[in-house]
C-alpha positions as CSV (number, residue, x, y, z in Angstrom):
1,X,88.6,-10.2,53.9
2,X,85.2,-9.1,54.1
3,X,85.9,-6.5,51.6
4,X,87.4,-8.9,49.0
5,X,84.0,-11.2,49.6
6,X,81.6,-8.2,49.1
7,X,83.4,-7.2,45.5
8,X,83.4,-10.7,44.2
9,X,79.8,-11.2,44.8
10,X,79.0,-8.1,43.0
11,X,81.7,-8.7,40.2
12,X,79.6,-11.4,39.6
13,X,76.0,-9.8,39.8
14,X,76.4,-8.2,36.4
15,X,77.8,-12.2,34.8
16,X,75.1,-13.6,36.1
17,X,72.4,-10.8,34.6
18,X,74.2,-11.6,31.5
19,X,74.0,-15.1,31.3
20,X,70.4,-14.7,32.0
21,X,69.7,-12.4,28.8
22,X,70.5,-15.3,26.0
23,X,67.6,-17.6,27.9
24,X,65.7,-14.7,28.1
25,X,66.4,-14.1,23.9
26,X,65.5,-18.0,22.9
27,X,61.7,-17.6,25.0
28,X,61.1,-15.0,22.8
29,X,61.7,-17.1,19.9
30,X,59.8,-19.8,20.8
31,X,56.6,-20.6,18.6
32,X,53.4,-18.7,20.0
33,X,51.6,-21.1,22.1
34,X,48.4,-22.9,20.5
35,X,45.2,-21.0,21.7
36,X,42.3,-22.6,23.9
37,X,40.1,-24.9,21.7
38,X,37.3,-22.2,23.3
39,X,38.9,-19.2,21.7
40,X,38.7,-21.0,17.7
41,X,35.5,-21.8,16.8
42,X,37.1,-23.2,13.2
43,X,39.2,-26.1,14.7
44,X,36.8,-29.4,13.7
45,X,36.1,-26.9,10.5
46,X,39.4,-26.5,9.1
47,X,40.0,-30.2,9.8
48,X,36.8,-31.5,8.4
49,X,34.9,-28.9,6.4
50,X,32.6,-31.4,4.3
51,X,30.7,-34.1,4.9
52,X,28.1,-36.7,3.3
53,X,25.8,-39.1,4.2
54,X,22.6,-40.7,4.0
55,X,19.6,-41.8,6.2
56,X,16.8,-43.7,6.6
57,X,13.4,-41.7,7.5
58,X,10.4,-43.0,9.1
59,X,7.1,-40.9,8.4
60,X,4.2,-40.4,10.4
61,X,2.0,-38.5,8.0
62,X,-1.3,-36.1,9.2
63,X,-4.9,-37.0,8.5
64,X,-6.9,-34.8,7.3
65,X,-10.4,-32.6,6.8
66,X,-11.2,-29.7,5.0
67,X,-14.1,-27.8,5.1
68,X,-16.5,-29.9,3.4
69,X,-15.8,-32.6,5.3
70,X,-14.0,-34.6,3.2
71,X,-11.1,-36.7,5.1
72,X,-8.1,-38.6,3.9
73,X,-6.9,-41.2,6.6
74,X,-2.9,-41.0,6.6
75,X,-0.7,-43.9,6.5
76,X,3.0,-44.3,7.6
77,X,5.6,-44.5,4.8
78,X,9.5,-45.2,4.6
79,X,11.9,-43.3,2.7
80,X,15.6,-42.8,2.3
81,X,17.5,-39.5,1.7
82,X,21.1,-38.6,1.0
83,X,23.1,-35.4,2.2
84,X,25.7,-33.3,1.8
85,X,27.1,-30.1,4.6
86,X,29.6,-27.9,4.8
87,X,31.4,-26.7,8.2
88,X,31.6,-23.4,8.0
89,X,32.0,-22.8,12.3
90,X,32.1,-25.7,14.5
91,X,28.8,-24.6,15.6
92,X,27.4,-24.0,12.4
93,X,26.7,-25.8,9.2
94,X,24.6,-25.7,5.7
95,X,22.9,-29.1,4.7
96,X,21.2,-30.0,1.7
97,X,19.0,-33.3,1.6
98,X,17.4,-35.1,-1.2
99,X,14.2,-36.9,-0.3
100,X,12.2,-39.5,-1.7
101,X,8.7,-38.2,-0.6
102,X,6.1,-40.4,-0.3
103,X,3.0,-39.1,1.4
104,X,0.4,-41.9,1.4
105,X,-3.4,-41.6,2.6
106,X,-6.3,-44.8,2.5
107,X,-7.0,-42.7,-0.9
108,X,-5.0,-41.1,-2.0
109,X,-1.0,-40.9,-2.3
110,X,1.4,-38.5,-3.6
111,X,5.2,-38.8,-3.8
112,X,8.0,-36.4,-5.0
113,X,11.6,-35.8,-5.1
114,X,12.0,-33.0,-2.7
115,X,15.1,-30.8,-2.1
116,X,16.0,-29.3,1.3
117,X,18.8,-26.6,2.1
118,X,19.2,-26.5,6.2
119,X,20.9,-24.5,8.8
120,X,21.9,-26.3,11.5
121,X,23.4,-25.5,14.7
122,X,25.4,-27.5,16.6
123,X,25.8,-27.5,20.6
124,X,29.3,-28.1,21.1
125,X,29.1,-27.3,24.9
126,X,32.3,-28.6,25.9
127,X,34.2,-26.4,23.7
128,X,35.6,-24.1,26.3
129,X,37.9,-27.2,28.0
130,X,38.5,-29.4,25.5
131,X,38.9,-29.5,21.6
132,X,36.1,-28.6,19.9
133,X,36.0,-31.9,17.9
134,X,36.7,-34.2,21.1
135,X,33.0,-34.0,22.2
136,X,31.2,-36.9,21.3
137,X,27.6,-36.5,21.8
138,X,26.5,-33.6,19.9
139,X,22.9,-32.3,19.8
140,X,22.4,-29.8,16.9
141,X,18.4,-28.0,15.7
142,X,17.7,-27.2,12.4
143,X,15.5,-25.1,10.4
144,X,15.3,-26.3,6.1
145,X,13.1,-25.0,3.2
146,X,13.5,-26.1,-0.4
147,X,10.7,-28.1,-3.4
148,X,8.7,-30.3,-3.9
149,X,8.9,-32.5,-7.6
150,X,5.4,-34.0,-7.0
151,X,3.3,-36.5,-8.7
152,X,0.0,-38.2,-7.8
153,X,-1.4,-41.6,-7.9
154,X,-4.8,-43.3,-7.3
155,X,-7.5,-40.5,-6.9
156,X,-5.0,-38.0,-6.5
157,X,-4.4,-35.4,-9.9
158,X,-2.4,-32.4,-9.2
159,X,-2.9,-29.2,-10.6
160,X,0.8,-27.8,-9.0
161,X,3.4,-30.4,-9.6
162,X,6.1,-28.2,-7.8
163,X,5.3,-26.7,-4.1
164,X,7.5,-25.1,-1.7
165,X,8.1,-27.3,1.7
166,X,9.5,-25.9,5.2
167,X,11.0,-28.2,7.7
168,X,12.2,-28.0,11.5
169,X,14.7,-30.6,12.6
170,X,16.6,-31.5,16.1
171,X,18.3,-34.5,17.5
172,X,21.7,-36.1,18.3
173,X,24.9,-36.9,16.7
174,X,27.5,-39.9,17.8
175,X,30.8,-38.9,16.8
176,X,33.1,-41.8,16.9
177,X,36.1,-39.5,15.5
178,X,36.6,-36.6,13.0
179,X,35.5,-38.8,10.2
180,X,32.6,-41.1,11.1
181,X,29.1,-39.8,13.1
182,X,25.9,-41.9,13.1
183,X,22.6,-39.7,13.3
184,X,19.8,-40.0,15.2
185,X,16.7,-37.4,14.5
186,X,13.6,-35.5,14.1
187,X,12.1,-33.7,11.3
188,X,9.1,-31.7,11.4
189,X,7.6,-31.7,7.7
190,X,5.7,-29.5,5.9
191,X,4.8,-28.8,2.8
192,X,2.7,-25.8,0.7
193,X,-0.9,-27.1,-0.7
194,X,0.5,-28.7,-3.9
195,X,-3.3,-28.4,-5.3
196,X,-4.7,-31.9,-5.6
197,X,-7.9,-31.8,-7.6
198,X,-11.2,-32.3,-5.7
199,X,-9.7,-31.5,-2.0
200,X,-8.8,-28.0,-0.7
201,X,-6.2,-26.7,1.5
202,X,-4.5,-29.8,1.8
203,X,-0.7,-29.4,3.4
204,X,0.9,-32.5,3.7
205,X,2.7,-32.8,7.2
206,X,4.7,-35.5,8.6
207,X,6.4,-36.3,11.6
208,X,10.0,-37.9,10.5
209,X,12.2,-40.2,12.6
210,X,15.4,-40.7,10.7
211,X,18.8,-42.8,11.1
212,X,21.5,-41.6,9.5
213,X,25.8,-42.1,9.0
214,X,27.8,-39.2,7.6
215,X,31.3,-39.6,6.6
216,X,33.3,-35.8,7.2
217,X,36.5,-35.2,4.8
C-alpha cells in the first residue's frame, strides 16, 4: 500500500512541474515594469517640455560715484517681463525673458528692452521616492546673459545704445499641477557701462524681486 502511495505522488511530481511552466511562460510576457521616478530624469519633461509666462519685477537700483565724484541717487522702478523655457531634464531648463528696463536715478534715467537667455536648475529633491513632477515646492538658481536696447532721458545721452547685461537669479516655484506654477524670485542685475555721456564707468545694477505665473504645455 505504501508502495502504491509513494508512485502516485511521484507520478504526479512531473504534472505538477508542468502545470507550473505555462505561469511561468505568461510572467515572462508580462509588460516590463515602469522604472523608479529616480532612475528618469525626463518624466515631468516628456510630459511638459514648454512653458510660458510672465512676471512682475520689483527693482532696487544701485547709487552711484565715479571717480570725480559725481553721484546719481537711484530710485526704485516697476517693470513687467514675459518668458518662455524649455524642459530639456527635469532638473534642467533654458529660459529666455524679455524685460522692460527701466533704470531710474534723481537725474538721470535710462530704459531699454533687454533680452535674457537663462539656465536654470531645478532642485527636485524628492525625485528618488516619488514622481519627479509630484513635488510641489521647487527651488531652482539661475545664471542669464543677453542685451540691452537702451535709450536715455533727462540728462542722460548715450553714446552705446546696445550693452551686454549678466544676471544671477534663485528663488521658489509653487506647482499646483503639471500645468500651472506661480513664481516667486530674485534676480541679481547687471549690466555693461552702456556709455552715458558726461559720467564714467557707470554699470547699472539692480536688485529684482519678481512674481510670476507660468503655464507648462
Amino acid at each position: 500500500m505504501k508502495k502504491q502511495i509513494f508512485f502516485a505522488v511521484a507520478s504526479m511530481v512531473p504534472m505538477m512541474a508542468n502545470a507550473a511552466i505555462p505561469y511561468r511562460v505568461e510572467q515572462t510576457k508580462m509588460p516590463n515594469v515602469e522604472q523608479p521616478a529616480g532612475l528618469d530624469n525626463e518624466a515631468l519633461a516628456r510630459m511638459r517640455r514648454f512653458y510660458v509666462g510672465g512676471a512682475y519685477n520689483f527693482a532696487m537700483w544701485d547709487s552711484f560715484t565715479n571717480s570725480d565724484n559725481i553721484s546719481v541717487v537711484s530710485r526704485n522702478s516697476n517693470t513687467i517681463e514675459a518668458m518662455a523655457g524649455v524642459r530639456i531634464y527635469d532638473t534642467f531648463r533654458l529660459e529666455a525673458n524679455y524685460i522692460k528696463t527701466k533704470a531710474q536715478w534723481k537725474n538721470l534715467s535710462l530704459t531699454g528692452d533687454t533680452v535674457f537667455v537663462n539656465a536654470i536648475w531645478d532642485a527636485r529633491i524628492d525625485n528618488i521616492y516619488r514622481l519627479f513632477h509630484s513635488q510641489m515646492l521647487v527651488p531652482y538658481v539661475g545664471v542669464g546673459a543677453g542685451l540691452s536696447w537702451n535709450s536715455g532721458k533727462e540728462n542722460a545721452h548715450l553714446d552705446k545704445k546696445i550693452a551686454p547685461v549678466a544676471a544671477a537669479l534663485a528663488g521658489i516655484s509653487v506647482d499646483f499641477n503639471t500645468i500651472f506654477a506661480l513664481d516667486f524670485g530674485y534676480r541679481y542685475f547687471y549690466m555693461f557701462d552702456p556709455k552715458i555721456a558726461g559720467i564714467d564707468d557707470l554699470n547699472p545694477a539692480a536688485h529684482q524681486f519678481r512674481l510670476g505665473a507660468r503655464v507648462s504645455f
